[in-house]
ZALOSE-855713 format. One line per field, with one value per residue (C-alpha): residue number from 0; x, y, z. Coordinates in Angstrom, 2 decimals, padded with zeros to 5 digits. Example, Ala and Ser with C-alpha at 12.3 -4.5 7.8 and 13.67 -1.06 7.14 Angstrom:
num (0/1)
x (012.30/013.67)
y (-004.50/-001.06)
z (007.80/007.14)
This chain:
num (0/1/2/3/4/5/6/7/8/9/10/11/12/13/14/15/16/17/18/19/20/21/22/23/24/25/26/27/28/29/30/31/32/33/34/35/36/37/38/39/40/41/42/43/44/45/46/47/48/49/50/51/52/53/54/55/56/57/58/59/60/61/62/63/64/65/66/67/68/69/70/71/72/73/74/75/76/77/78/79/80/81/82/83/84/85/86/87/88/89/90/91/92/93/94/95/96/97/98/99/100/101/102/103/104/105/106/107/108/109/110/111/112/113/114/115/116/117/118/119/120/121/122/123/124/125/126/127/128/129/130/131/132/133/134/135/136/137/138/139/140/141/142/143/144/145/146/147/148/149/150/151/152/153/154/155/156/157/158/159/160/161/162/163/164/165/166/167/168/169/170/171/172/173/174/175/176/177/178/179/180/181/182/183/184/185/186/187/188/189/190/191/192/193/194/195/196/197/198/199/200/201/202/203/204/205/206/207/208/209/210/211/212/213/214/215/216/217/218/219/220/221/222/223/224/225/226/227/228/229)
x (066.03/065.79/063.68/063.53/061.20/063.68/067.05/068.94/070.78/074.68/073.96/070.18/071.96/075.35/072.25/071.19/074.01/074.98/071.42/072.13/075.50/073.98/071.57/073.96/076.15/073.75/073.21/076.84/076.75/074.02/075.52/078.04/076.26/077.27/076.96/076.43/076.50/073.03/071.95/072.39/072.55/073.35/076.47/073.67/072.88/075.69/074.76/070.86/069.19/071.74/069.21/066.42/068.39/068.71/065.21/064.04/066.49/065.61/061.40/062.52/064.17/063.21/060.14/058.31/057.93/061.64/062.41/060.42/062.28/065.47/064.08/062.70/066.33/067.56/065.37/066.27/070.05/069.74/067.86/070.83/073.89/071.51/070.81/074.81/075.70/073.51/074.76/078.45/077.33/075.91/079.13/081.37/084.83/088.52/089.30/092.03/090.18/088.93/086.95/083.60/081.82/082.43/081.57/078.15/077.86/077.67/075.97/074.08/071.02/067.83/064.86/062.85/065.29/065.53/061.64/061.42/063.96/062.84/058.97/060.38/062.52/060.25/056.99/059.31/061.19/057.43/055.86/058.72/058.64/054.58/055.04/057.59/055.46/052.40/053.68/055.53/051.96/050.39/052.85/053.40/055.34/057.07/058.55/059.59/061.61/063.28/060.31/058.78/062.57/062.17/058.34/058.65/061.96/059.43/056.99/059.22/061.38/058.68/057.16/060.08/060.28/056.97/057.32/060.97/061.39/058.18/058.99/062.49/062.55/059.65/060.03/063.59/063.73/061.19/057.77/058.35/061.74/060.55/059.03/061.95/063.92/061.62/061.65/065.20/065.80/063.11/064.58/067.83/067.89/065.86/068.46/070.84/068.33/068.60/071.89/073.16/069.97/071.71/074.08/070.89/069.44/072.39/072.56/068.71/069.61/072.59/071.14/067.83/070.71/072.83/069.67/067.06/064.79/061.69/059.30/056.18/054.05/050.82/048.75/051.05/049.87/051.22/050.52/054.35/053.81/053.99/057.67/057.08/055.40/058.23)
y (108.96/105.05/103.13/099.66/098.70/100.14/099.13/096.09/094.05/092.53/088.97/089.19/091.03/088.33/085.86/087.97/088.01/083.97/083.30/084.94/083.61/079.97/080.71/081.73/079.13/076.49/077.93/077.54/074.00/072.56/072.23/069.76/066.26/063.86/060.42/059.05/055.40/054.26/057.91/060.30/064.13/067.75/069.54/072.02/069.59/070.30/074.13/074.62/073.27/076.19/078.39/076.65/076.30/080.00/080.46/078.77/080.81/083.86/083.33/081.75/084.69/088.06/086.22/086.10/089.78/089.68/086.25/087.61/090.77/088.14/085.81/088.93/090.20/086.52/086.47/089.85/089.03/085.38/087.65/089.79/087.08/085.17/088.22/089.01/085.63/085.51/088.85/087.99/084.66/086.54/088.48/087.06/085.56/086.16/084.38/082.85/081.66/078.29/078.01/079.40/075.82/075.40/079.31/078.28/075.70/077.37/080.63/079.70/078.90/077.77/080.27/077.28/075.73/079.64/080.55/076.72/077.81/081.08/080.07/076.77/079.13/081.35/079.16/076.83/079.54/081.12/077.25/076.95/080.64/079.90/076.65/077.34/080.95/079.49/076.38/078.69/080.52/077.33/076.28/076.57/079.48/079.18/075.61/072.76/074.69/071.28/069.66/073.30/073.55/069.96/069.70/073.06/071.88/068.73/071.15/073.54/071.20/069.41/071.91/073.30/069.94/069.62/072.70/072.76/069.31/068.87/072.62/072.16/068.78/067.16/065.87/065.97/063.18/060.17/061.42/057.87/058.53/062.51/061.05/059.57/062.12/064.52/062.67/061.22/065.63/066.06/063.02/063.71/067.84/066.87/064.20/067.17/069.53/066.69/065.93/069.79/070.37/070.12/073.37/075.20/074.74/075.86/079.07/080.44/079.98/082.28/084.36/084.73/085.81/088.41/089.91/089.64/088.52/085.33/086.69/085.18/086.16/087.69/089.30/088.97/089.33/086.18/087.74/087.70/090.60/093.24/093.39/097.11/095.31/094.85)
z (049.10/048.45/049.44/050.61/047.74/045.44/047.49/046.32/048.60/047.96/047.86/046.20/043.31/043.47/043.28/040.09/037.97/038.74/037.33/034.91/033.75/034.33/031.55/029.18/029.98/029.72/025.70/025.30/026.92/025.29/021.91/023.39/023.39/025.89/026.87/030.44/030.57/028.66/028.72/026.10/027.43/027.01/028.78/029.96/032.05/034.73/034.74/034.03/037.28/039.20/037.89/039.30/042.93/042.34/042.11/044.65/047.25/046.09/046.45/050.18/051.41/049.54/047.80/044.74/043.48/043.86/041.94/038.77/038.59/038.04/036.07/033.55/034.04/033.14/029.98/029.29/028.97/028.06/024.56/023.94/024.24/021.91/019.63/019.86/019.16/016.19/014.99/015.09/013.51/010.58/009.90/007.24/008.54/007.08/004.74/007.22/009.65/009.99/013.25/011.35/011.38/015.35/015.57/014.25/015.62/019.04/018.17/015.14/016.62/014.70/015.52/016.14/018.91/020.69/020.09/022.31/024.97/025.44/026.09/027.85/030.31/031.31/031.95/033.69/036.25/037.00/037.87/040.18/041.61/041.95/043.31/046.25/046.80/047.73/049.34/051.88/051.88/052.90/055.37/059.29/059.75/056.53/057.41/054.47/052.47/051.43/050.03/048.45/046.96/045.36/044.52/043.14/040.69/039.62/038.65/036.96/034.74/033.91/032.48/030.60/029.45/028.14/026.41/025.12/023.44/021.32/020.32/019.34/018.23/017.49/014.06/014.68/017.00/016.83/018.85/020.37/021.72/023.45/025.84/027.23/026.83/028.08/032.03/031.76/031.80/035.15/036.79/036.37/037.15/040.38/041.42/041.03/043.25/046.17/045.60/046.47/048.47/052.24/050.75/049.05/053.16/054.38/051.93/052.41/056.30/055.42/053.69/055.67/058.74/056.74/055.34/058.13/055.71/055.60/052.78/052.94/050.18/051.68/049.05/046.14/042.37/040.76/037.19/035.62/033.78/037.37/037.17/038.61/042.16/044.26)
């Protein structure tokens, strides 16, 4: 017989696989450079910070032994579309077919630029996870969740940010010009937490009905490595 350490709801495993899919997407979306008034930006830009919404619902409601079984899970199949994607890049194409430059394009990835968002994803989603976990700790029965869910996004981006860019680009792009970037990315992808943060409330209260659950985590190992401690 299950248990309920072991027993996966419907919507924390819906939750799951839309994490998921938002970091693939956001590899597929990031090649595509785009340009917002003075601002020059990624199409990942429209798809990433889902993940961190995510995140942040799942360490409200089921908390944060749960969130880093998904963002493990995340990494885990945000690895294999990227080792897929480089496999099928490495194959040779027909001789009829022209679409191998934009087929490279997409899934040739330099090992520098994946080693960067690999390292940048995970230390980012595990500040966030940390950040809303022990605010909740620290709160009056739990209360805040909007301020944990957008504190918590500062902390995480930034720190993906601080990783990823001078990882992936630096020598690339001017040092002088990462900077820049690097908070035009946090300011932006916490604009876009606020912006859709009266439906995140309006989710966690959802979900907190449907699955009777308020995690607050008492005693929790915050070492991301336990992804056995449920």
């Amino acid at each position: 017989m299950k248990t309920d350490k072991t027993f996966v709801s419907l919507p924390f495993m819906l939750l799951g696989v839309v994490f998921c899919v938002c970091l693939i997407a956001a590899n597929i979306l990031e090649t595509k450079q785009v340009t917002l008034g003075p601002l020059e930006l990624t199409a990942g830009l429209i798809v990433f910070p889902v993940s961190y919404i995510i995140n942040d619902c799942l360490v409200e409601v089921w908390g944060y032994r749960k969130a880093r079984l998904v963002i493990w899970l995340g990494f885990l199949m945000n690895f294999l579309f990227v080792a897929f994607g480089a496999a099928a890049d490495a194959l040779p194409g027909a001789a009829y077919w022209t679409g191998e430059a934009g087929f490279h394009a997409i899934f040739g990835l330099a090992p520098r630029i994946t080693a960067a968002s690999f390292a940048a994803f995970l230390t980012g989603s595990f500040v966030n996870a940390y950040v809303m976990s022990r605010m909740k700790r620290n709160a009056p029965k739990g209360q805040g969740f909007s301020l944990r869910a957008i504190l918590s996004t500062v902390a995480g981006e930034s720190v993906d940010s601080l990783i990823f860019f001078p990882l992936a680009l630096g020598g690339v792009v001017p040092w002088q010009v990462l900077p820049v970037m690097m908070l035009t990315q946090v300011l932006l992808k916490t604009l876009y937490e606020i912006i859709v943060l009266p439906l995140t409330v309006r989710i966690v209260r959802l979900l907190k009905r449907i699955e009777g659950e308020d995690a607050i985590d008492d005693n929790v190992r915050y070492g991301f490595w336990r992804i056995k401690d449920l």
